[in-house]
Backbone as CSV, one residue per row, in Angstrom:
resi,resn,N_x,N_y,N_z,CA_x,CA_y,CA_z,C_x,C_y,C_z
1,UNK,29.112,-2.606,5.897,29.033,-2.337,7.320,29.978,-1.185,7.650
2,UNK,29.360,-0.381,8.402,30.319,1.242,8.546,30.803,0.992,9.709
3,UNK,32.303,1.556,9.791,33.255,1.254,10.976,32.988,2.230,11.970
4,UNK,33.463,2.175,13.126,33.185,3.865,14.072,33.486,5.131,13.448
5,UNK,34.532,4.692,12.723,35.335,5.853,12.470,34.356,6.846,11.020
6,UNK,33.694,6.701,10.697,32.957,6.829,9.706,31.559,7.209,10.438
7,UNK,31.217,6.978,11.583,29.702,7.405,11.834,30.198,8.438,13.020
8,UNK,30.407,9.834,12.841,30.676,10.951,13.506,29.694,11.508,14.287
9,UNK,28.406,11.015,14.098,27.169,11.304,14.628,26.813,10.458,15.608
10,UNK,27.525,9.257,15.993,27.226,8.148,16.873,27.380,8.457,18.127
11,UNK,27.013,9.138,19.210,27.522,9.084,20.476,28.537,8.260,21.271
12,UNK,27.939,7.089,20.821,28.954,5.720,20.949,29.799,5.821,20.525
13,UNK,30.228,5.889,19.170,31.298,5.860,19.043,32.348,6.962,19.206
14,UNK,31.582,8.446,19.140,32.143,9.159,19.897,33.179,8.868,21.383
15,UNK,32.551,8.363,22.354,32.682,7.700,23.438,33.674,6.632,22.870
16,UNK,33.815,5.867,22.717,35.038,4.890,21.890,36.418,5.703,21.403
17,UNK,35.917,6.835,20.430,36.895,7.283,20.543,37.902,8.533,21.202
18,UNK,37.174,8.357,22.529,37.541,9.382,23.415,37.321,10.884,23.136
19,UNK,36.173,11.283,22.638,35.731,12.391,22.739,34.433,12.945,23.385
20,UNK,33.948,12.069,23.733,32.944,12.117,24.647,33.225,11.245,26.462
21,UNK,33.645,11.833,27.538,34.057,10.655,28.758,33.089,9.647,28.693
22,UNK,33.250,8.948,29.611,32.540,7.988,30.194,32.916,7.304,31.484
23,UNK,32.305,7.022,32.380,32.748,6.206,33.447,32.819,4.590,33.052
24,UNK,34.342,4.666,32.838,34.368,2.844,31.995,34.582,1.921,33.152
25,UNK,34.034,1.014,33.011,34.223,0.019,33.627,35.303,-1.502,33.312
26,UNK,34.847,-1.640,31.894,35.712,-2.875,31.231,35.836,-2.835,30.188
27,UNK,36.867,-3.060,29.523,37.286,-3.002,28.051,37.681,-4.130,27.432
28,UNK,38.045,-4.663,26.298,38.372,-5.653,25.821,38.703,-5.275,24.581
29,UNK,39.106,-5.907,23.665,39.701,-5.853,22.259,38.582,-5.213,21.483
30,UNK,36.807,-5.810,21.773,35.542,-5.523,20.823,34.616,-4.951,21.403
31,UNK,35.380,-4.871,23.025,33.717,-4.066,23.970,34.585,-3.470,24.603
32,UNK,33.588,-2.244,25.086,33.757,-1.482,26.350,32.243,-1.332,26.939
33,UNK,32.472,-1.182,28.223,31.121,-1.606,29.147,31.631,-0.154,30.274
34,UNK,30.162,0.832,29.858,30.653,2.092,31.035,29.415,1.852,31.837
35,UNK,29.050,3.408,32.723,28.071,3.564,33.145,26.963,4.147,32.628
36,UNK,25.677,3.570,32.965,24.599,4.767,31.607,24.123,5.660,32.025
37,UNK,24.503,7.123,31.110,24.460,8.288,31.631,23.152,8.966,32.012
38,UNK,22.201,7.850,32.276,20.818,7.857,32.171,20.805,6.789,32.693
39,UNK,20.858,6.608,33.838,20.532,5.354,34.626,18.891,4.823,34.935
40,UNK,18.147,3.940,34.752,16.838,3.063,35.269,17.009,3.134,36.913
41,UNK,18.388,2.548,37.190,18.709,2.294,38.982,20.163,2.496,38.556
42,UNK,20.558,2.576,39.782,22.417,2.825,40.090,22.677,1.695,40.179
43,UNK,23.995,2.319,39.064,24.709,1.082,38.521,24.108,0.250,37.180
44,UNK,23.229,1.096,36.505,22.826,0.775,35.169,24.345,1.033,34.185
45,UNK,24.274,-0.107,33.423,25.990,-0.133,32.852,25.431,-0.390,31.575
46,UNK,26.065,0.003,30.604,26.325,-0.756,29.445,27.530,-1.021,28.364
47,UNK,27.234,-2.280,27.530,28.075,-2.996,26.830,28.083,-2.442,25.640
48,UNK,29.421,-2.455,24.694,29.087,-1.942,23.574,30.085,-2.465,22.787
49,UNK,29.904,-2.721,21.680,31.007,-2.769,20.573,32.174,-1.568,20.339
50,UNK,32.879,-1.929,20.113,33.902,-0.528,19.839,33.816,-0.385,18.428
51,UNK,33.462,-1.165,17.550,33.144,-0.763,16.199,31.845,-0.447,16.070
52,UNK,31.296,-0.046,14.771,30.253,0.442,15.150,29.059,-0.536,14.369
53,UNK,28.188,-1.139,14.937,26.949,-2.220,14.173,25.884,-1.289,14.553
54,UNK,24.919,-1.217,14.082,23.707,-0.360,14.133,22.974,-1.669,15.268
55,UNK,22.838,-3.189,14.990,22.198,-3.774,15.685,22.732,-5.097,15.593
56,UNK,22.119,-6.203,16.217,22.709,-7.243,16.168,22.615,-8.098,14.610
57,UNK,21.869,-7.483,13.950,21.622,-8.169,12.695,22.695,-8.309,11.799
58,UNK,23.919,-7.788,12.065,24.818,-7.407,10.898,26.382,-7.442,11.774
59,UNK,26.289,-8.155,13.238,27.644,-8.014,14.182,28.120,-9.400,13.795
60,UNK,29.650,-9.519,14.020,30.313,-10.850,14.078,29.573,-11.800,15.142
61,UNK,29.607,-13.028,14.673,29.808,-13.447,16.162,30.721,-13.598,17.535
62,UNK,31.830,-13.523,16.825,32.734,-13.336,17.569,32.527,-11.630,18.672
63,UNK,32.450,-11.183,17.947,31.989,-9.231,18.329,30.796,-10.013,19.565
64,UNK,29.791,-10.068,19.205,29.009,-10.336,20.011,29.544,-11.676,21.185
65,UNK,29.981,-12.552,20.835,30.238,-13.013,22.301,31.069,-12.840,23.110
66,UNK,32.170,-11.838,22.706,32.538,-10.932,23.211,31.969,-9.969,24.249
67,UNK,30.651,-9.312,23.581,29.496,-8.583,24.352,29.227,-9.132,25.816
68,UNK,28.583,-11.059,25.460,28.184,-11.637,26.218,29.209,-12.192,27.688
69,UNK,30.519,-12.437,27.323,31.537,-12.488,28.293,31.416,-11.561,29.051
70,UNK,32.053,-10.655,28.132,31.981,-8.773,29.087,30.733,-8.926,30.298
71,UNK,29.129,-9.331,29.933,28.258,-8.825,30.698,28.066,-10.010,31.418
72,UNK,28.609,-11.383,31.315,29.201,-11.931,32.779,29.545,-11.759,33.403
73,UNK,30.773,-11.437,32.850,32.110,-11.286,33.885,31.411,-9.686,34.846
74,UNK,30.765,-8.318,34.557,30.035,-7.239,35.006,28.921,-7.830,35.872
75,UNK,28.008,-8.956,34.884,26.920,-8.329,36.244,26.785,-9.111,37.675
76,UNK,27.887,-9.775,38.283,27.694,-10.344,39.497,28.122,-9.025,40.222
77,UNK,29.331,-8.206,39.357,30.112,-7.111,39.870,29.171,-6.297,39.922
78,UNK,28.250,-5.672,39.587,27.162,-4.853,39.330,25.971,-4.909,40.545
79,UNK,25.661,-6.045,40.401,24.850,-6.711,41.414,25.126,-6.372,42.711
80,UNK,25.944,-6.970,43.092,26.908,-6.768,44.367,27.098,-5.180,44.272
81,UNK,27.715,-4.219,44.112,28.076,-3.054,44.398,26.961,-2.396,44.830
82,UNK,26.124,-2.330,43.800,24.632,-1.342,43.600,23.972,-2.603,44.710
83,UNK,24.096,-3.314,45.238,23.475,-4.426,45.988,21.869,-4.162,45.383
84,UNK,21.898,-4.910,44.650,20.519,-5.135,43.809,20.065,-6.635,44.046
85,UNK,19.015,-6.542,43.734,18.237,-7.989,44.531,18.333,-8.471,43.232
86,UNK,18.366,-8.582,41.710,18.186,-8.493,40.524,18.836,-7.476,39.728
87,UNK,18.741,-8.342,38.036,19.403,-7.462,37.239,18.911,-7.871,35.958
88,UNK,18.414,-6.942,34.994,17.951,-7.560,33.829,19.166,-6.812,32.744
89,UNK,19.280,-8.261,31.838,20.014,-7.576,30.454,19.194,-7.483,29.469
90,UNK,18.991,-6.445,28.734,18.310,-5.826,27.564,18.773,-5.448,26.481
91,UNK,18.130,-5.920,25.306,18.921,-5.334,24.287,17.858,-5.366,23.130
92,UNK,17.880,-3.972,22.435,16.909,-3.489,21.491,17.397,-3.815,20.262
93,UNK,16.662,-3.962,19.102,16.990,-3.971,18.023,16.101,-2.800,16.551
94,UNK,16.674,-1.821,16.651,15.572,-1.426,15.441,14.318,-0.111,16.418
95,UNK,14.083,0.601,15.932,12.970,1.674,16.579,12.248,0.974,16.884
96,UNK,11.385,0.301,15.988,10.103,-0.591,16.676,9.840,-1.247,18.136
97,UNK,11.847,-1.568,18.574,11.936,-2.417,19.601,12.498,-1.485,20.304
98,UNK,12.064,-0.145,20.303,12.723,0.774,21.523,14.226,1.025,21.715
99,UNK,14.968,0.776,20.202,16.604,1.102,20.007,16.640,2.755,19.902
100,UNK,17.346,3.167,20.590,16.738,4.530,20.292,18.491,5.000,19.720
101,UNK,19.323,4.518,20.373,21.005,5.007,19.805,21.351,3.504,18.818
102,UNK,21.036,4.335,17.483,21.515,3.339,16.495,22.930,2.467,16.530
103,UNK,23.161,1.943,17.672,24.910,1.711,18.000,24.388,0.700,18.627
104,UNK,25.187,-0.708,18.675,24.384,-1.992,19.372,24.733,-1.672,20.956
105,UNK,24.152,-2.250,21.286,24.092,-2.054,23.279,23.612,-2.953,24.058
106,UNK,24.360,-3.356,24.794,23.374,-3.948,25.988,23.097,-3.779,27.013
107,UNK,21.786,-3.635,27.798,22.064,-2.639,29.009,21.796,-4.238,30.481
108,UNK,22.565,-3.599,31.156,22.675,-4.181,32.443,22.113,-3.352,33.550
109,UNK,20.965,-4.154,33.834,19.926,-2.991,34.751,19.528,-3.297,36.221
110,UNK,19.964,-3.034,37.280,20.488,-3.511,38.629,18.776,-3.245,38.534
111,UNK,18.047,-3.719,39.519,17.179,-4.082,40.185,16.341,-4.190,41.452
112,UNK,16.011,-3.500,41.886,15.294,-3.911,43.485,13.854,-3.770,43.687
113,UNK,13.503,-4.330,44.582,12.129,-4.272,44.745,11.403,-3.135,45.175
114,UNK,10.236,-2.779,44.185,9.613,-1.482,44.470,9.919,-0.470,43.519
115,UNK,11.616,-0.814,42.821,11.866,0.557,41.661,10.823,0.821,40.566
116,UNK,11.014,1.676,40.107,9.697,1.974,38.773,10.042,1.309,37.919
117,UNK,10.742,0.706,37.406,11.257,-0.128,36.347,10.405,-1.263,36.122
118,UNK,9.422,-1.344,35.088,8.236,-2.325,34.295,8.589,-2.924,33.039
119,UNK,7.874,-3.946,32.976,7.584,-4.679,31.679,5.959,-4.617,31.660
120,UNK,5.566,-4.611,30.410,4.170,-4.985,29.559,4.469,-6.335,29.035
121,UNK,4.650,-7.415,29.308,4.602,-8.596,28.220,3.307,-9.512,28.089
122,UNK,2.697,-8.934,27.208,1.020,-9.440,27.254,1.554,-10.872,26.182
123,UNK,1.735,-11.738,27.026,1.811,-13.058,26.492,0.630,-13.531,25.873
124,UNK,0.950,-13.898,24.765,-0.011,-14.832,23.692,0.041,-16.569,23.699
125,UNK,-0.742,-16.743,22.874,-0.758,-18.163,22.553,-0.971,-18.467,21.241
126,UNK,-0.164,-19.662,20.436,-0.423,-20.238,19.344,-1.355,-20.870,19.155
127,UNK,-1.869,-20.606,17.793,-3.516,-21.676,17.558,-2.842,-22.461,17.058
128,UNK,-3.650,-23.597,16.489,-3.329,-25.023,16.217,-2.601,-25.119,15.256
129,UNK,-1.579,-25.719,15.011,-0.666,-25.571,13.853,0.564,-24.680,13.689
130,UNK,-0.062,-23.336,14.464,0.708,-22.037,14.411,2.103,-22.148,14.884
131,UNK,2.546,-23.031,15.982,3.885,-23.214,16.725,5.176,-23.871,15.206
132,UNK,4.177,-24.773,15.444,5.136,-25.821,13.973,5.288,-25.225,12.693
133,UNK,4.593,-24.219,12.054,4.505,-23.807,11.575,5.953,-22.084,11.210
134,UNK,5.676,-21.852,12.463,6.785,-20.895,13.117,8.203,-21.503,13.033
135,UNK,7.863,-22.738,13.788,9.160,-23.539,13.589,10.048,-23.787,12.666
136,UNK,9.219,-24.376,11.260,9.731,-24.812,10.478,10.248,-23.663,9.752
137,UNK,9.652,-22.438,9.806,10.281,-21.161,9.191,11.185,-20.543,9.401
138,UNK,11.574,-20.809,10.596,12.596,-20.355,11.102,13.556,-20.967,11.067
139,UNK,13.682,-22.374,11.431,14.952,-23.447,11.087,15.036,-23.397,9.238
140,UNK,14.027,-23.371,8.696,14.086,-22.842,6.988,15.131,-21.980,6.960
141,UNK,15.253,-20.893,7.658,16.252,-19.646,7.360,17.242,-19.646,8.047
142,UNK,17.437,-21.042,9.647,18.942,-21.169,9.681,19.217,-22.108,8.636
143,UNK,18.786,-23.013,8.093,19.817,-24.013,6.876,19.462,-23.252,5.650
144,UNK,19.193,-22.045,5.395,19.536,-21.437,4.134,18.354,-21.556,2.682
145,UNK,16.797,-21.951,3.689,16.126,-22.145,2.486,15.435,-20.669,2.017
């Protein structure tokens, strides 16, 4: 796992290590949470590791609930300022899933009614068997089979 200091190409971590500004908002020992310089709506923020994980597949847990505190303790604050009716947290993993800055992130995305801001979630359904099936594969690979 490569530290910040080692990925010179990271924007993020650029930004971490103070060579790129940012409008910060909150810091902590494993996150810093600024503003995104590319906002959806005002007051789009995001969370970040100060080390550097490409995605969540390979972060502490500790690192990550870290993440998750941080974007508590932010988005009532977020909410309220940008007075947003709503706020979605997002977080990509991998190109496929629209990660586009290989640096983990989470974005905090203020909300109101009418903004351009969409989802596509063409919900499916399991055929017969298919759920349990899912299931058992997956609890397979939390106990290590």
């Amino acid at each position: 796992m490569a530290h910040y200091e080692d990925m010179r190409d990271c924007i993020f971590c650029r930004i971490v290590q103070g060579e790129i500004p940012c409008a910060k908002l909150y810091e902590t020992e494993h996150s810093l949470a600024f503003l995104d310089i590319a906002p959806l709506n005002r007051g789009h923020s995001l969370v970040i590791p100060k080390r550097h994980y490409a995605d969540i597949f390979g972060m502490p847990g500790d690192v990550l609930a870290d993440i998750i505190r941080v974007a508590g303790r932010l988005a009532p604050a977020i909410k309220t300022a940008a007075e947003a009716e709503g706020l979605n947290l997002i977080q990509n993993n991998g190109k496929i899933a629209h990660q586009f800055v290989m640096h983990f992130h989470l974005h905090l995305i203020p909300r109101f009614k009418g903004d351009a801001f969409g989802f596509n979630w063409p919900a499916g359904k399991y055929g017969e068997g298919e759920m349990k099936e899912v299931q058992n594969r997956i609890v397979g690979q939390l106990n290590g089979s």
